[in-house]
LODREN-642042 format. One record per atom (N, C-alpha, C): residue number from 1; atom name; z negated, x negated, y. Coordinates in steps of 0.02 Angstrom, whole numbers, plus 32768, in hexadecimal, padded with zeros to 4 digits. Each point is the difference from the previous one (the first is absolute). Last residue first. Layout:
! LODREN-642042
atom num->NUM	atomo->CA	zz->Z	xx->X	yy->Y .
...
END
This chain:
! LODREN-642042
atom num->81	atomo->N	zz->7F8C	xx->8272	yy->817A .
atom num->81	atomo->CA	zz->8018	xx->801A	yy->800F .
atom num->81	atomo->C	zz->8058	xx->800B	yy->7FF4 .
atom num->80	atomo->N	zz->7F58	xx->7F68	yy->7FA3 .
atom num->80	atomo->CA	zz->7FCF	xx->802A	yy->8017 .
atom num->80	atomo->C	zz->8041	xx->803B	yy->802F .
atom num->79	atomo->N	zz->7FF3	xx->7F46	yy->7F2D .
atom num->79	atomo->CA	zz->803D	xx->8022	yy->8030 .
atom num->79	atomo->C	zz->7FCB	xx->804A	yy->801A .
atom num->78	atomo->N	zz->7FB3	xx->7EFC	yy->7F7A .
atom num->78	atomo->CA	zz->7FEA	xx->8054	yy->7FEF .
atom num->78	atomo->C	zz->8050	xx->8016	yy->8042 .
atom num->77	atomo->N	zz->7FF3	xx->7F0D	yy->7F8A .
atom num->77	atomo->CA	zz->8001	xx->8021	yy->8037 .
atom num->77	atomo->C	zz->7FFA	xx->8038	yy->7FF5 .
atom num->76	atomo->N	zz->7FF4	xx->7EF3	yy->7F81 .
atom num->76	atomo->CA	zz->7FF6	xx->8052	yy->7FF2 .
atom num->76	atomo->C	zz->7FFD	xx->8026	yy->8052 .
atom num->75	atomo->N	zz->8076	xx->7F21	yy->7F77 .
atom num->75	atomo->CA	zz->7FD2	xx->800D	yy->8050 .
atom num->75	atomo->C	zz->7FF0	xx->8056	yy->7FF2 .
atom num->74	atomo->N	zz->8035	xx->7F14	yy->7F5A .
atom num->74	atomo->CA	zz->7FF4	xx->803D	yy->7FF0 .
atom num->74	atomo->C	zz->7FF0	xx->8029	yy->8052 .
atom num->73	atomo->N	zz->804F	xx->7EF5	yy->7F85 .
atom num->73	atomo->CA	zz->7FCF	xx->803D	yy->802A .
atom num->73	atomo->C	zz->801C	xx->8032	yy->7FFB .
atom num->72	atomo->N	zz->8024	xx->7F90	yy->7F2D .
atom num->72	atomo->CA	zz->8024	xx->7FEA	yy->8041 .
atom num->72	atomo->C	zz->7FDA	xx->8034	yy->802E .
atom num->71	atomo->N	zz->7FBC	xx->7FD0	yy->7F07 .
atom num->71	atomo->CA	zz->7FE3	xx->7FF0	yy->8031 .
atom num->71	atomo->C	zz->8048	xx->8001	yy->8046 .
atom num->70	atomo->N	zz->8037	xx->8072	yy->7F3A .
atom num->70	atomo->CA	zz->800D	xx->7FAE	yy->800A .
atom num->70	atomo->C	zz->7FCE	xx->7FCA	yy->802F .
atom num->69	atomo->N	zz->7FF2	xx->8103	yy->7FEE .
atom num->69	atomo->CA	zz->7FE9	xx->7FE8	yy->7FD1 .
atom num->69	atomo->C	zz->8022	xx->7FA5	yy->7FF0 .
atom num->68	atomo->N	zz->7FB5	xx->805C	yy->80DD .
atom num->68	atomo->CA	zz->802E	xx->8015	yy->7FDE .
atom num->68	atomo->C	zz->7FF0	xx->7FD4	yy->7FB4 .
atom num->67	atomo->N	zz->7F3F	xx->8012	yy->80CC .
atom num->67	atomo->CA	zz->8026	xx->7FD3	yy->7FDD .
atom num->67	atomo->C	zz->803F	xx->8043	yy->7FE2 .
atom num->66	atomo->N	zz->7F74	xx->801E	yy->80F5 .
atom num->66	atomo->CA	zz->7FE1	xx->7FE9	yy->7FB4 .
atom num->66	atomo->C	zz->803C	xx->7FDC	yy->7FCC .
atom num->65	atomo->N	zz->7FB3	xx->804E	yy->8120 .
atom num->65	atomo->CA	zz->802F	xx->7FDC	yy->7FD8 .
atom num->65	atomo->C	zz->7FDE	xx->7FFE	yy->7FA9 .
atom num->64	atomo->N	zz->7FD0	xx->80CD	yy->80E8 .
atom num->64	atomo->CA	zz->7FED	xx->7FA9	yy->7FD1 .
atom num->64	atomo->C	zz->8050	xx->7FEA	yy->7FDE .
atom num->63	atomo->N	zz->7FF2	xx->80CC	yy->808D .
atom num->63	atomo->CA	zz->7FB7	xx->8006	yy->7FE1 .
atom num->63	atomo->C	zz->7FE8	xx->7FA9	yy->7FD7 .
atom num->62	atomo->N	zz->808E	xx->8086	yy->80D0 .
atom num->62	atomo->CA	zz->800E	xx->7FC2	yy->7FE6 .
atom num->62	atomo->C	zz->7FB1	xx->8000	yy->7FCD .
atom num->61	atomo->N	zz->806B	xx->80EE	yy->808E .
atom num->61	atomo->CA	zz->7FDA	xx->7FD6	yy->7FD1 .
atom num->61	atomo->C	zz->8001	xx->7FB8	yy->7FEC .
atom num->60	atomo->N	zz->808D	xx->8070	yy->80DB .
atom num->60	atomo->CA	zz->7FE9	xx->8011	yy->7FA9 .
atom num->60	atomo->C	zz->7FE2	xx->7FD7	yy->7FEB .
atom num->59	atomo->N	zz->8081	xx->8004	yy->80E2 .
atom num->59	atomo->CA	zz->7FC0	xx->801C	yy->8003 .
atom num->59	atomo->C	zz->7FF5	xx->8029	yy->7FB2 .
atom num->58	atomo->N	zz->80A3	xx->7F5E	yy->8068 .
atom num->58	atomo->CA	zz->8005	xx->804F	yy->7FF0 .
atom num->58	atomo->C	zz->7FD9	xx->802F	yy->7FFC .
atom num->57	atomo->N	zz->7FC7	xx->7F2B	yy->8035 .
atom num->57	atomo->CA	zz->8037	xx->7FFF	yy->8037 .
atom num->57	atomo->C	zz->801B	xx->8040	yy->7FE0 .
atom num->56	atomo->N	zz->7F6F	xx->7F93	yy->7F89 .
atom num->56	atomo->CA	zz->7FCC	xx->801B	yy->802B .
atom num->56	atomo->C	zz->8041	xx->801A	yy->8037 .
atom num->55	atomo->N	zz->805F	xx->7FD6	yy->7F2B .
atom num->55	atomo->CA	zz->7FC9	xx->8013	yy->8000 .
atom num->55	atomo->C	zz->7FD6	xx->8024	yy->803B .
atom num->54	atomo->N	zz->807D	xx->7F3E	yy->7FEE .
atom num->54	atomo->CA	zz->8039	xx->802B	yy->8004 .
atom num->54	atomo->C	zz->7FD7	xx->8047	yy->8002 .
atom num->53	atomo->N	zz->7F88	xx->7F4A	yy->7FED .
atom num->53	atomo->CA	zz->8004	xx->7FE4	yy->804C .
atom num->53	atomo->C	zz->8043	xx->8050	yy->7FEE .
atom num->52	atomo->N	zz->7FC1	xx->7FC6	yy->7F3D .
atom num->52	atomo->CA	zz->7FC3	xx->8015	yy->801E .
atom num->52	atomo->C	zz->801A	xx->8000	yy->8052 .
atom num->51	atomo->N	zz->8095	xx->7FB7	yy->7F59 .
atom num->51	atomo->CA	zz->7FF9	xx->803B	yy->7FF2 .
atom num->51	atomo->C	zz->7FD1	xx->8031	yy->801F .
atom num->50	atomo->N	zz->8038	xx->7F00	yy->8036 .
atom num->50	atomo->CA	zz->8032	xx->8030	yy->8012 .
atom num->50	atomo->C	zz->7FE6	xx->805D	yy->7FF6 .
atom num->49	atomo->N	zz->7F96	xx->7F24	yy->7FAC .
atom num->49	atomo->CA	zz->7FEB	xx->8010	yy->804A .
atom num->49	atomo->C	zz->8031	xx->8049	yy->801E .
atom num->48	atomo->N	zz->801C	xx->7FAD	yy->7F2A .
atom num->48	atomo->CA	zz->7FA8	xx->800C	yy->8001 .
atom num->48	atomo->C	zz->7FEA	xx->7FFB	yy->803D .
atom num->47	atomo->N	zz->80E2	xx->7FD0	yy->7FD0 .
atom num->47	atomo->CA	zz->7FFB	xx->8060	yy->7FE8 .
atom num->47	atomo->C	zz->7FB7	xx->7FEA	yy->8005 .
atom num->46	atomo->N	zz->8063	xx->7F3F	yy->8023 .
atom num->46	atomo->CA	zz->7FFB	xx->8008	yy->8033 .
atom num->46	atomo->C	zz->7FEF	xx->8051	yy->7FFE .
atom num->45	atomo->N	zz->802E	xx->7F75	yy->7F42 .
atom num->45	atomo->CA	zz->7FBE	xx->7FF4	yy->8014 .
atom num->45	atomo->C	zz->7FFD	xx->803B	yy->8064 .
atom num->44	atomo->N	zz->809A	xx->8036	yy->7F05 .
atom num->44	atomo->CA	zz->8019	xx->7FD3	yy->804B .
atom num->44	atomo->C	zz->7FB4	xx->7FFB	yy->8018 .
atom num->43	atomo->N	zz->8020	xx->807A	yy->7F3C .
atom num->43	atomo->CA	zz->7FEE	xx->7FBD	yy->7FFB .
atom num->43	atomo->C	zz->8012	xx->7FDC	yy->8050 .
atom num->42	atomo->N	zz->7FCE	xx->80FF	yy->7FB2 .
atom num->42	atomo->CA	zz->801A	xx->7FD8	yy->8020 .
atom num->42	atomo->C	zz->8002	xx->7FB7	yy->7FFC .
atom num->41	atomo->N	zz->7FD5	xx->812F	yy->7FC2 .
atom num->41	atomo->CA	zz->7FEA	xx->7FBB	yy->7FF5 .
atom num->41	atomo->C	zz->8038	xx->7FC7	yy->8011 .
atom num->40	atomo->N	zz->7F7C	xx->80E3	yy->8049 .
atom num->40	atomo->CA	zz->8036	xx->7FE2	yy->801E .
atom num->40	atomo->C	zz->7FF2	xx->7FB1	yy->7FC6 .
atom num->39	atomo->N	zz->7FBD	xx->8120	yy->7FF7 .
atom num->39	atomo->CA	zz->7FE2	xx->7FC1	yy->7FFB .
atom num->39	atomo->C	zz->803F	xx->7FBF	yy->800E .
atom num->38	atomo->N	zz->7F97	xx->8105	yy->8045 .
atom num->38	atomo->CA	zz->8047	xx->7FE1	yy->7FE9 .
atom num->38	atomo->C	zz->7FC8	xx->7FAF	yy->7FFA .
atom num->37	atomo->N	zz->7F91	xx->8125	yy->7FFB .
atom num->37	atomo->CA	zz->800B	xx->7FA4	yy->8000 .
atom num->37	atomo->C	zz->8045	xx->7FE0	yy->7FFB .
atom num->36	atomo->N	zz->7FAA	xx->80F2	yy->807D .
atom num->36	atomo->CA	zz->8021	xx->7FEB	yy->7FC7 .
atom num->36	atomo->C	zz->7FEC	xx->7FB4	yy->7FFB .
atom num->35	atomo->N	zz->7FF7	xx->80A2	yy->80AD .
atom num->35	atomo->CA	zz->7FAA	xx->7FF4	yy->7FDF .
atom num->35	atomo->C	zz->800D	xx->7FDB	yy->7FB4 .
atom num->34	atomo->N	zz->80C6	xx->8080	yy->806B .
atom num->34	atomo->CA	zz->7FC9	xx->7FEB	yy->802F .
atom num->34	atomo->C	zz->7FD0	xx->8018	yy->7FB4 .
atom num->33	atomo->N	zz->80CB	xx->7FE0	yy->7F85 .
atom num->33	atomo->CA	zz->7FDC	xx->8011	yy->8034 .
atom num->33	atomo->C	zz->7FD0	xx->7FFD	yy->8016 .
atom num->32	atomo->N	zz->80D8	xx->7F76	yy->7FD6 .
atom num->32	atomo->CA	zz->7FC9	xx->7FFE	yy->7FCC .
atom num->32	atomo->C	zz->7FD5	xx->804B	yy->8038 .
atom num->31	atomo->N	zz->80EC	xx->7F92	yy->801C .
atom num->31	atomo->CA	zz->7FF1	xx->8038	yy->7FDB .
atom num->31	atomo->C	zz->7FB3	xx->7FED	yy->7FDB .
atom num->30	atomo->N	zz->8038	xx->7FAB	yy->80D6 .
atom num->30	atomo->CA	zz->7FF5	xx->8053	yy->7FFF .
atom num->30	atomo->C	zz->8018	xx->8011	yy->7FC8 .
atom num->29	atomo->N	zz->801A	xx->7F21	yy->8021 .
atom num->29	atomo->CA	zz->7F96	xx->8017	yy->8016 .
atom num->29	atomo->C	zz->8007	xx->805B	yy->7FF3 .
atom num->28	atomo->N	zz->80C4	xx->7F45	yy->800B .
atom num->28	atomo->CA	zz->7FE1	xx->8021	yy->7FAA .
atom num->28	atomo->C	zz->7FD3	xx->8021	yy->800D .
atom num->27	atomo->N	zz->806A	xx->7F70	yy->809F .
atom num->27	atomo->CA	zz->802C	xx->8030	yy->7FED .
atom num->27	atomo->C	zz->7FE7	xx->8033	yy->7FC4 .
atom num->26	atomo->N	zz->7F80	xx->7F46	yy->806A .
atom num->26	atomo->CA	zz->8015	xx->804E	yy->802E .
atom num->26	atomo->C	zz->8019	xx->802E	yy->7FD9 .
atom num->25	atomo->N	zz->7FD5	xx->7F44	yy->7F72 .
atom num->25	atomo->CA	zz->7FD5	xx->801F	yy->800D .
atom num->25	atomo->C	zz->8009	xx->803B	yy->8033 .
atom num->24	atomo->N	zz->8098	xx->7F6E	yy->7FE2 .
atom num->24	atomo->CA	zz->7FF4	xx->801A	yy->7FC4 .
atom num->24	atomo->C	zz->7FCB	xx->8025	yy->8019 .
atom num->23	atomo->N	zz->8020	xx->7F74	yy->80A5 .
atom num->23	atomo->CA	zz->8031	xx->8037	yy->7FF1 .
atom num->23	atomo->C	zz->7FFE	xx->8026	yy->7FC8 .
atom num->22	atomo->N	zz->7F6B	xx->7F35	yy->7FF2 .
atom num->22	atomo->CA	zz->7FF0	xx->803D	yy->803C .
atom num->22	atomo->C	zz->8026	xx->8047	yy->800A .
atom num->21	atomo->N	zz->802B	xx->7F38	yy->7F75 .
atom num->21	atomo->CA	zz->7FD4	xx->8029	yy->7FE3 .
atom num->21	atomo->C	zz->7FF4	xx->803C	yy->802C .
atom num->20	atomo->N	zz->809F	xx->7F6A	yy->8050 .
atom num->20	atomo->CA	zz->8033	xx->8025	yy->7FCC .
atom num->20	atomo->C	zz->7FB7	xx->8029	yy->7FDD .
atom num->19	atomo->N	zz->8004	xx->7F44	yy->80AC .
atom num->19	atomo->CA	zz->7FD0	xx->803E	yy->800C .
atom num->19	atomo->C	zz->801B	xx->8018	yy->7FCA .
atom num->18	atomo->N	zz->7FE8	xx->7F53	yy->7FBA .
atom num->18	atomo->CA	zz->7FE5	xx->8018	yy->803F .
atom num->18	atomo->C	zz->804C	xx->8014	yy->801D .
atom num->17	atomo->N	zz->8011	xx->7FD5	yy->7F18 .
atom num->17	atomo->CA	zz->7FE6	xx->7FDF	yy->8018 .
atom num->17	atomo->C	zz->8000	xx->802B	yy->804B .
atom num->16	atomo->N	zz->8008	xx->8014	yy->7EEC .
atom num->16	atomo->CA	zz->8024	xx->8025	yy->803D .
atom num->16	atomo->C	zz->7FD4	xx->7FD5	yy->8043 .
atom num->15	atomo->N	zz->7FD9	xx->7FEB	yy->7F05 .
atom num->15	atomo->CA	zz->8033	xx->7FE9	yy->8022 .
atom num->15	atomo->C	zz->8025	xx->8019	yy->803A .
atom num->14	atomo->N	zz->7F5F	xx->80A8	yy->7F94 .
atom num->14	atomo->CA	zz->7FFB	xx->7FBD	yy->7FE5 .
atom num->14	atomo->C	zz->8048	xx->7FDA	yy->800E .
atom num->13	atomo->N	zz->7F99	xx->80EF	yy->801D .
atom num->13	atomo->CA	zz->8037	xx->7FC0	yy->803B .
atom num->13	atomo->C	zz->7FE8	xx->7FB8	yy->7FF5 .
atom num->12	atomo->N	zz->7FDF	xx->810C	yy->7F8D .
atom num->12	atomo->CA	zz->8013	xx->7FD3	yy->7FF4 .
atom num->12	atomo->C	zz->8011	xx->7FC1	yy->8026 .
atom num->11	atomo->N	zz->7F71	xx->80EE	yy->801C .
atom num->11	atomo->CA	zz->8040	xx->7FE0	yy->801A .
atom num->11	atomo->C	zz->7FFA	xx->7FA3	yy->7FD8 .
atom num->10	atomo->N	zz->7F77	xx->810B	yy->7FBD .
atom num->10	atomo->CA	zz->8002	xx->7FC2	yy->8003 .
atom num->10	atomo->C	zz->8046	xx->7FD3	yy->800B .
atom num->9	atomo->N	zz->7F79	xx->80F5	yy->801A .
atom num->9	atomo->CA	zz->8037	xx->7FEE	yy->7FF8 .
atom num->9	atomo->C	zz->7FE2	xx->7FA8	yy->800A .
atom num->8	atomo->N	zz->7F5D	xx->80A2	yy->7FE3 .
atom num->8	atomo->CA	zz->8043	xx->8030	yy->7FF1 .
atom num->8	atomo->C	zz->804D	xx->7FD9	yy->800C .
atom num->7	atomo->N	zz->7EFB	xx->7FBD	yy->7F92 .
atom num->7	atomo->CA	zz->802C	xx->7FDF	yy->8043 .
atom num->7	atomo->C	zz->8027	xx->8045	yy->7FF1 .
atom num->6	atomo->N	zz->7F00	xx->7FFC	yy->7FAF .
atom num->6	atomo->CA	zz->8049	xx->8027	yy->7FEF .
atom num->6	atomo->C	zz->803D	xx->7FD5	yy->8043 .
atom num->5	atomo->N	zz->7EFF	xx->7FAC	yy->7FC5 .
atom num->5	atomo->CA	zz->8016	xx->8035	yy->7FDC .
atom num->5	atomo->C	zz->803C	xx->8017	yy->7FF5 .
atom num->4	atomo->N	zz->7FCB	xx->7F24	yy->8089 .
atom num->4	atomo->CA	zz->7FFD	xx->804F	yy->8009 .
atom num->4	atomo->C	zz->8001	xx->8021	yy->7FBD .
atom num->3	atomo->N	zz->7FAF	xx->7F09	yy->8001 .
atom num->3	atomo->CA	zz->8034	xx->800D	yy->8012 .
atom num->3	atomo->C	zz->8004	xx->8054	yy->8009 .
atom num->2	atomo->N	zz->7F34	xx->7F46	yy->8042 .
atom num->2	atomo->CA	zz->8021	xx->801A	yy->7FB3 .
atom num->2	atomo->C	zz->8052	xx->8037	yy->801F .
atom num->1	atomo->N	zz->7F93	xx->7F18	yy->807D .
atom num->1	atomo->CA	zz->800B	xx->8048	yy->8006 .
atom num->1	atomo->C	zz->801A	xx->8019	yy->7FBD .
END
């Protein structure tokens, strides 16, 4: 997946281990706005099931995983409402 054009916010949760990416993420979703990109980056392995399954249960975008510039994943999510 080539990477978006424009992230509006990018969450740092490198060393943050389950769930601590997820909460980050609730707690952060409304300052980007609807139709906005956040990008979740995460070295904990369990954020490449977490960000998508969090996703379909809020009901927003899970658009892929791509790289941070350290290669550490990368979870991209559009904020549909």
């Amino acid at each position: 997946m080539s990477p978006p054009s424009r992230v509006d916010l990018e969450l740092d949760c490198r060393a943050m281990l389950c769930p601590a990416p997820i909460i980050e993420l609730a707690n952060r979703v409304g300052e980007v706005p609807v139709g906005g990109l956040l990008a979740v980056v995460a070295d904990d392995v369990a954020a490449r099931y977490d960000v998508p399954a969090w996703c379909r249960m809020k009901e927003h975008d899970y658009l892929g995983e791509d790289l941070a510039d350290d290669a550490t994943p990368r979870y991209l999510v559009r904020r549909t409402h």
